[in-house]
C-alpha positions in Angstrom: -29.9 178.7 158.7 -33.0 179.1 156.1 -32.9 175.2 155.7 -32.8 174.7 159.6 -35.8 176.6 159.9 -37.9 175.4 156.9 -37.0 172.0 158.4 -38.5 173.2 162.0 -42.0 174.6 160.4 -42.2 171.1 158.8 -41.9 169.5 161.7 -44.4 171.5 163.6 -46.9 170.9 161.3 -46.6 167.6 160.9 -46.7 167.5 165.0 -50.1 169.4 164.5 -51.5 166.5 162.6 -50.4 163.3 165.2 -47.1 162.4 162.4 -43.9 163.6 162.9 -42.3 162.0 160.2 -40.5 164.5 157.5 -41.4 164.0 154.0 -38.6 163.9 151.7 -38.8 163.7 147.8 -39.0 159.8 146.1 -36.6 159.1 143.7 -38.9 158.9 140.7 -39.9 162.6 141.9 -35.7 163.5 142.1 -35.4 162.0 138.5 -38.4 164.4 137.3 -37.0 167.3 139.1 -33.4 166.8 137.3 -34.6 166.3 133.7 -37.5 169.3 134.7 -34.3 171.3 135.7 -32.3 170.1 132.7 -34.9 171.2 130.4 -35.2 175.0 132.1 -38.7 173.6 133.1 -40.4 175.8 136.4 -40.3 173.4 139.5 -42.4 174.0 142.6 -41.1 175.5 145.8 -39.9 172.8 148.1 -41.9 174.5 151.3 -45.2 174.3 149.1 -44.5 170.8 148.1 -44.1 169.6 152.0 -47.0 171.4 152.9 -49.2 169.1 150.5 -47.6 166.0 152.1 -48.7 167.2 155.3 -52.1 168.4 154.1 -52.6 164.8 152.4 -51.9 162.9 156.1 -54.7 165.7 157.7 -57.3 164.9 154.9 -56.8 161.3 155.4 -57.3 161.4 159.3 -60.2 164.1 158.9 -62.0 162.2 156.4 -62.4 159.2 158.7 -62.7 161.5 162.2 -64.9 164.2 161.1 -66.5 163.4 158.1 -66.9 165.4 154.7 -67.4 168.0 155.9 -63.6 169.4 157.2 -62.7 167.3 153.7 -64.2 169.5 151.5 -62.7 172.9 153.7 -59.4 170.9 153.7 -59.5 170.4 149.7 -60.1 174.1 148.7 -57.7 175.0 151.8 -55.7 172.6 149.2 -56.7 174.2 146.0 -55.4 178.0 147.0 -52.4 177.1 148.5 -50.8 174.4 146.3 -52.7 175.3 143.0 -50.7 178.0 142.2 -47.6 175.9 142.6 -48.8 173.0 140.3 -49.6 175.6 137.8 -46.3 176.8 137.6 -45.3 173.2 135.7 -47.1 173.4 133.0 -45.4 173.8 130.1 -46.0 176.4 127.7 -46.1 175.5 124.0 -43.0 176.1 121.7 -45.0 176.8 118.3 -47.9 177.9 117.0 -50.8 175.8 115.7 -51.2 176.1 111.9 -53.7 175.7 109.4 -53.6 172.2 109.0 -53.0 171.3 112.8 -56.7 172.9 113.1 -57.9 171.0 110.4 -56.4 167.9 111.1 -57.7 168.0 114.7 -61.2 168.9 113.8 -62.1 166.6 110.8 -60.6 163.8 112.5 -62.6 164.5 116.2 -64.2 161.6 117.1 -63.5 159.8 113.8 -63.3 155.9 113.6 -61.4 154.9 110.3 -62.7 151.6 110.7 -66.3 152.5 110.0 -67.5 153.2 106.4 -68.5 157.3 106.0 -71.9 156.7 104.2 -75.0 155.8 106.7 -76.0 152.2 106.2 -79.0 152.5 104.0 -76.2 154.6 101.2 -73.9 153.0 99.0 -70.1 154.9 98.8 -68.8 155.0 94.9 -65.3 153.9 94.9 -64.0 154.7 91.5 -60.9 152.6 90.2 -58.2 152.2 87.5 -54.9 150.9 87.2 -51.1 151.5 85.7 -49.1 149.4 85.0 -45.3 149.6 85.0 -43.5 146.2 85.4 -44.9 143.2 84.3 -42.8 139.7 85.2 -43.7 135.3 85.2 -42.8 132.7 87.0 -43.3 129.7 84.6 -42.4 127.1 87.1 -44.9 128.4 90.1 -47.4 130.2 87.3 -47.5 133.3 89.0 -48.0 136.4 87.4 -46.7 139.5 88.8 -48.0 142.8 88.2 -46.0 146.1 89.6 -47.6 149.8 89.2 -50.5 151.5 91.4 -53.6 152.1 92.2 -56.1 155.0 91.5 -59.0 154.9 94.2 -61.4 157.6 94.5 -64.7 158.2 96.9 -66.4 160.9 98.9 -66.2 161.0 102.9 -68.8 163.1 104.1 -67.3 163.0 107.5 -64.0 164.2 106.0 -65.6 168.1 105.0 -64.9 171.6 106.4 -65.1 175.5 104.9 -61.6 176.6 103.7 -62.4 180.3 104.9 -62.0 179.4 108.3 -58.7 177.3 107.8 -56.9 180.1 105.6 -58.6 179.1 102.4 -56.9 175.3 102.4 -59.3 173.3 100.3 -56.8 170.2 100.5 -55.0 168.0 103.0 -53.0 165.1 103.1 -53.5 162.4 105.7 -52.4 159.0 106.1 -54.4 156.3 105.1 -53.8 154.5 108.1 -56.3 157.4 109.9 -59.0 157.4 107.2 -61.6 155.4 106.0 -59.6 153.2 102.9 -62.1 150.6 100.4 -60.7 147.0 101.5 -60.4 145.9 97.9 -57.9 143.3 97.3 -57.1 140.8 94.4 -59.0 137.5 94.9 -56.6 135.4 93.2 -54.0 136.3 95.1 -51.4 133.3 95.2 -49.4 135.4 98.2 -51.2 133.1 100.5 -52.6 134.8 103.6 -50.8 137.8 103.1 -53.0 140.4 101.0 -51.1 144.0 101.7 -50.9 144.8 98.1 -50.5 148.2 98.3 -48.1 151.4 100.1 -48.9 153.8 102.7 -48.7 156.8 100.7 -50.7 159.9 101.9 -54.3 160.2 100.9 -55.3 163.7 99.0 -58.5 164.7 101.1 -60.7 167.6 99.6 -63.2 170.1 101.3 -65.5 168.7 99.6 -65.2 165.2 100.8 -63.7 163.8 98.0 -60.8 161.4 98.9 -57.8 160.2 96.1 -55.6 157.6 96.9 -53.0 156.8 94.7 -50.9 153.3 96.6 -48.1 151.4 94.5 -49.2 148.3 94.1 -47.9 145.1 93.8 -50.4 142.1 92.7 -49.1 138.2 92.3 -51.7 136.3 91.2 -52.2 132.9 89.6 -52.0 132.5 86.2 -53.3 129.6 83.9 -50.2 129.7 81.1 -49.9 128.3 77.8 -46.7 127.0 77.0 -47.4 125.6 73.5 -44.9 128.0 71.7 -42.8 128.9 73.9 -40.1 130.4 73.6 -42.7 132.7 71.3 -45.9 132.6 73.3 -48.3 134.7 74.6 -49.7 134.8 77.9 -53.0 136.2 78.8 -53.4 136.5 82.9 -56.2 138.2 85.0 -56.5 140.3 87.9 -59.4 139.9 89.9 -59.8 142.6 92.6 -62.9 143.8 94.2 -63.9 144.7 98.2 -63.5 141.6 100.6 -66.8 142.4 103.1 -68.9 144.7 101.4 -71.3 143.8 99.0 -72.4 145.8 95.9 -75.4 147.9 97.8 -72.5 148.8 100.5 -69.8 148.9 98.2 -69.9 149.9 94.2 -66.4 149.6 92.3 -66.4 150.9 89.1 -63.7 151.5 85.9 -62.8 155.7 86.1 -60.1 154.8 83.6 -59.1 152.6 80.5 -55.9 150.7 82.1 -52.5 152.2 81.7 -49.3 151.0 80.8 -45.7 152.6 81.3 -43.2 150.5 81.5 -40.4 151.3 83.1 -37.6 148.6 81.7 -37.5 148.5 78.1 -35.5 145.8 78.0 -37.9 143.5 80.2 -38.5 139.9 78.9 -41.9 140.8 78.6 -43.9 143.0 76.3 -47.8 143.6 77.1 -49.7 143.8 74.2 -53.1 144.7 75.1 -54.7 145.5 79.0 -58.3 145.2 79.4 -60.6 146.3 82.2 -63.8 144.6 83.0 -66.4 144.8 85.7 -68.8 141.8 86.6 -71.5 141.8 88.9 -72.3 138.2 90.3 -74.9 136.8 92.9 -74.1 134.0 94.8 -76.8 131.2 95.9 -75.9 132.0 99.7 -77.0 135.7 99.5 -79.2 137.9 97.6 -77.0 140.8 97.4 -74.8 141.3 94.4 -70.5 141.3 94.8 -68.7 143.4 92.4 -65.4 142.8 91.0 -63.3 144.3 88.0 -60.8 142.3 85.9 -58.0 143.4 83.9 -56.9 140.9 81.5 -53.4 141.6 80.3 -51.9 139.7 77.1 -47.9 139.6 76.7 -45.7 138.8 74.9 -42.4 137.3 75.2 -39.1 138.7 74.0 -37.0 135.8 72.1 -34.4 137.0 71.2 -32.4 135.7 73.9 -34.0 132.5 73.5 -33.9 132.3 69.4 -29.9 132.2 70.4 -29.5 130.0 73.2 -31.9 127.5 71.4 -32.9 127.6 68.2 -29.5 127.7 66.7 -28.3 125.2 68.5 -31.1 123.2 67.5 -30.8 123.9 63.6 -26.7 122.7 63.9 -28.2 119.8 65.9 -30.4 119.2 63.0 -27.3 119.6 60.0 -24.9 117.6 62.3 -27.9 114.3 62.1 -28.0 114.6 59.0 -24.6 115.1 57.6 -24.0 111.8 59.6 -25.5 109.9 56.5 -23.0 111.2 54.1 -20.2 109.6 55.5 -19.1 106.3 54.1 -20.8 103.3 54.7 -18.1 101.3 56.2 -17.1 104.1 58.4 -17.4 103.9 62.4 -17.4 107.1 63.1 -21.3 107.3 62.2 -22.2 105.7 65.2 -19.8 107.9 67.5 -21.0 111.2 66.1 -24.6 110.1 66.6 -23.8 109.4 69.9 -22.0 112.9 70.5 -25.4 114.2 69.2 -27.4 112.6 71.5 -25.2 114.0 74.5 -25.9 117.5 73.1 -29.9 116.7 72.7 -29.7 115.5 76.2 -28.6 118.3 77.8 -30.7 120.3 76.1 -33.7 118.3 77.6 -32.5 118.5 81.4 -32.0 122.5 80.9 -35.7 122.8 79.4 -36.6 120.6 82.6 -35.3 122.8 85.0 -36.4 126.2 83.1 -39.9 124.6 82.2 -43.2 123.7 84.5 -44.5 120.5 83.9 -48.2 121.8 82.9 -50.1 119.1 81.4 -51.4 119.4 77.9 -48.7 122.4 77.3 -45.9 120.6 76.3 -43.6 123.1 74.1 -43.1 122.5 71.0 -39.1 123.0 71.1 -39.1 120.1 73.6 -41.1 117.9 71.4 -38.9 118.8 68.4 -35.6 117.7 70.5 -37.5 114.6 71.9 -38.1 113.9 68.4 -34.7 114.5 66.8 -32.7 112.2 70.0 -35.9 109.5 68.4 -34.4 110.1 64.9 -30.7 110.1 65.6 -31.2 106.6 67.6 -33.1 105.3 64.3 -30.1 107.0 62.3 -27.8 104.9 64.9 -29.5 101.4 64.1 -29.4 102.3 60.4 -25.8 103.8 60.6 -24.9 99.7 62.3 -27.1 97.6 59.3 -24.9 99.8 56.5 -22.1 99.2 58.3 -22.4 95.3 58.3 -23.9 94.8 55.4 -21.5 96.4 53.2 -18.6 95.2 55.2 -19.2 91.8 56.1 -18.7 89.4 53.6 -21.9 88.0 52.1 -22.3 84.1 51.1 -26.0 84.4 50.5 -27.4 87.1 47.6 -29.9 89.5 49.1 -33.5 88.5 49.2 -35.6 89.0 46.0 -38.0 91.3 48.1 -35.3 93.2 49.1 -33.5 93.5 45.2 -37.2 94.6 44.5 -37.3 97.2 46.5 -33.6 98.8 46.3 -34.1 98.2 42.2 -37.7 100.4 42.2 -36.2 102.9 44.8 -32.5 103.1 44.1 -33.2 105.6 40.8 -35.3 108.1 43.0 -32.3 108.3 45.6 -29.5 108.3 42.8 -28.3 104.6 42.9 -27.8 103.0 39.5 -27.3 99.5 38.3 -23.7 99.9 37.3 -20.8 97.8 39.4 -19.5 99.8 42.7 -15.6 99.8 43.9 -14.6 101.5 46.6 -11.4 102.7 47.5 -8.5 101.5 49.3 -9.5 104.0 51.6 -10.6 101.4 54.9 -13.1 100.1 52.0 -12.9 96.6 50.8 -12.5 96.0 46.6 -16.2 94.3 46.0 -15.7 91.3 43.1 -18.4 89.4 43.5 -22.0 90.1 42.7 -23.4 89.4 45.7 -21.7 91.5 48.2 -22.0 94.3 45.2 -25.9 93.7 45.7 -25.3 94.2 49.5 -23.9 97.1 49.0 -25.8 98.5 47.0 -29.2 97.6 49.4 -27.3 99.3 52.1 -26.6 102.3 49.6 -30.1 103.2 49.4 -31.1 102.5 52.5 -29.3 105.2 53.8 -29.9 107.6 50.7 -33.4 106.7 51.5 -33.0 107.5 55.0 -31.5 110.7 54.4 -34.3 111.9 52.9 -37.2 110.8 55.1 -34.9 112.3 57.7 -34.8 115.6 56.0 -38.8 115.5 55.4 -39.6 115.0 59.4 -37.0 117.6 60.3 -38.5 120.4 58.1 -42.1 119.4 59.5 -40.6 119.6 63.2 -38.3 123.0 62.2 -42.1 124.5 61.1 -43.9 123.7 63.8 -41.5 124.4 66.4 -38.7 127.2 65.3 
């Protein structure tokens, strides 16, 4: 019966203003008034609510028909009688500010983070310095990577308040996405277009204006390397960092601290010897303002021991196996087949330093030069290995050239051969009777006695230089 007759006084006032439609609630509105309900939100009494729907149809009509005047009576009309009811949605709030709400909301009223704190004319002091934790190369890109963070301080002056009035809180911490940060970022970067070096850790703001941001920080950068010695080098790489848009009278980075190194793995392949911070000034012929950048030139050092046993042992039983090919007999075959198992091993050898190794010009390594050299000396040990064979095995109707007895007389002493008559064995060796194939022989003797031992000079030169 209370519904019948709410419904009746709507429709006589909407018969007072020319409309006798009934205004029910949208759906949006039905959704609001659910989750309002769900929520133990106050809602609005439904006679109040159809009396603005009404009202709003007479203020339309009356604005047109009789001017602003009835409008204005009509809105405060409006303003008692469904005020109270919009009131009664608002919400009140579940906590109390603290502290920091206060300060957060007043030091950051009205502030832009893109905007630099200090007027124009001023220059803002961002001090700098670096630690570094994890240091790794990639030889076949030459691309240094540096991981650690960052240690940026400067003063805000916008970013200042009295701790007495927010209960003696003389810090904050903000994120750095809502303050004014130094766009300093490392000029050779080799991460292309992508220059977000560092994390979005929370900024320490002080009352006094002071700001400390402490980012991790991960830098890739080019890096001219040396591969001379490897696998014993050192590297030295740089990193180059310094603002992007503001020049020195804007912008002035300086070195707060010496650089810093913890690392993290002890076992990494690299060990950094030395880290030095530099700052450089330099004035470009486009502008007359000076650009400021700081450099940090780190020297490593590279752990072999890995290396020293994947490579350089090989390469010494590489080196006994070519040369223990020349003590075998002279009328043996199998000197040709282990020189050609050698070279196999030297081989792949070569195609794994390919794939591990850049192709830098002028940087060859010396470990590849010593196994290009030593396949070179094996195939010279192979074409000596095939004249010994024939000539001490074939039979001879000619004597050996005078030039040739010349020579294997005046060398044979220094490489142990004598003048006294050679037999060999049974043993796959051919009983020698006549003096020329004995002089055969014996040329072929000392050729490879001879070769032995220029073989043994050029592999102890190689071994210096390169193992």
């Amino acid at each position: 019966r209370v519904q019948c007759q709410q419904q009746q006084q709507q429709q006589q006032w909407c018969s007072w203003f020319g409309d006798n439609t009934i205004y029910s609630p949208t759906p949006a509105y039905a959704i609001r008034s659910r989750n309002s309900s769900s929520s133990s939100r106050p809602i609005s009494d439904p006679e109040r609510e159809r009396r603005l729907a009404c009202a709003c149809v007479l203020f339309g009509r009356v604005l047109m028909a009789n001017g602003m005047l009835l409008a204005v009576g009509l809105v405060l009309f409006l303003t008692v009688t469904v005020g109270p009811a919009v009131g009664q949605t608002e919400r009140a709030p579940k906590w109390t500010p603290t502290d920091a709400d206060r300060l957060r909301k007043d030091i950051l009223k009205d502030y832009d983070p893109a905007l630099r704190p200090a007027p124009f004319a001023n220059v803002t002091t961002v001090e700098t310095s670096v630690t570094i934790t994890h240091v790794e190369i990639n030889e076949l890109k030459s691309i240094f990577s540096m991981y650690g963070w960052m240690k940026f301080k400067w003063d805000d002056p916008k970013l200042t308040w009295d701790p007495a009035q927010y209960g003696n809180m003389d810090v904050i911490r903000l994120d750095p996405t809502i303050v004014w940060r130094p766009d300093v970022v490392l000029y050779n970067n080799a991460g292309g277009s992508d220059n977000h070096h560092y994390g979005d850790t929370n900024a320490l703001v002080y009352n006094t204006g002071k700001v400390l941001w402490v980012p991790p920080t991960e830098f890739h950068a080019f890096c001219e390397l040396n591969m001379r010695l490897w696998p014993f080098d050192y590297q030295q790489c740089i990193l180059k960092i310094g603002s992007w848009t503001f020049d020195g009278f804007k912008l002035n980075l300086t070195i707060s601290n010496e650089p810093e190194v913890d690392i993290m793995l002890k076992n990494s392949e690299w060990k950094i010897r030395k880290v030095v911070s530099e700052r450089h000034t330099k004035y470009y012929s486009c502008c007359t303002e000076p650009y400021i950048d700081i450099t940090y030139n780190v020297t490593m050092q590279r752990h072999s021991d890995t290396h020293r046993n994947i490579i350089v042992i090989p390469a010494l039983v590489i080196m006994a196996l070519a040369l223990s090919v020349f003590w075998l007999p002279l009328q043996a075959g199998e000197r040709i087949i282990m020189n050609g198992i050698i070279s196999l091993m030297i081989t792949v050898f070569l195609v794994y330093f390919a794939q591990q190794l850049p192709a830098i010009s002028g940087h060859t390594p010396l470990i590849v030069i010593f196994f290009s050299n030593t396949l070179l000396l094996v195939a010279f040990s192979t074409i000596i290995s095939v004249i010994v064979l024939n000539v001490s095995k074939l039979k001879h109707e000619a004597g050996l050239p005078s030039i040739l007895k010349r020579i294997a007389s005046a060398v044979g002493p220094f490489v142990g051969v004598g003048n006294k008559h050679f037999r060999f064995s049974d043993k796959g060796n051919v009983a020698i009777e006549s003096n020329t194939d004995h002089e055969w022989v014996k040329f072929g003797l000392v050729l490879n006695r001879l070769a032995f031992i220029v073989f043994c000079v050029v592999f102890i030169i190689c071994a210096s230089y390169s193992l």
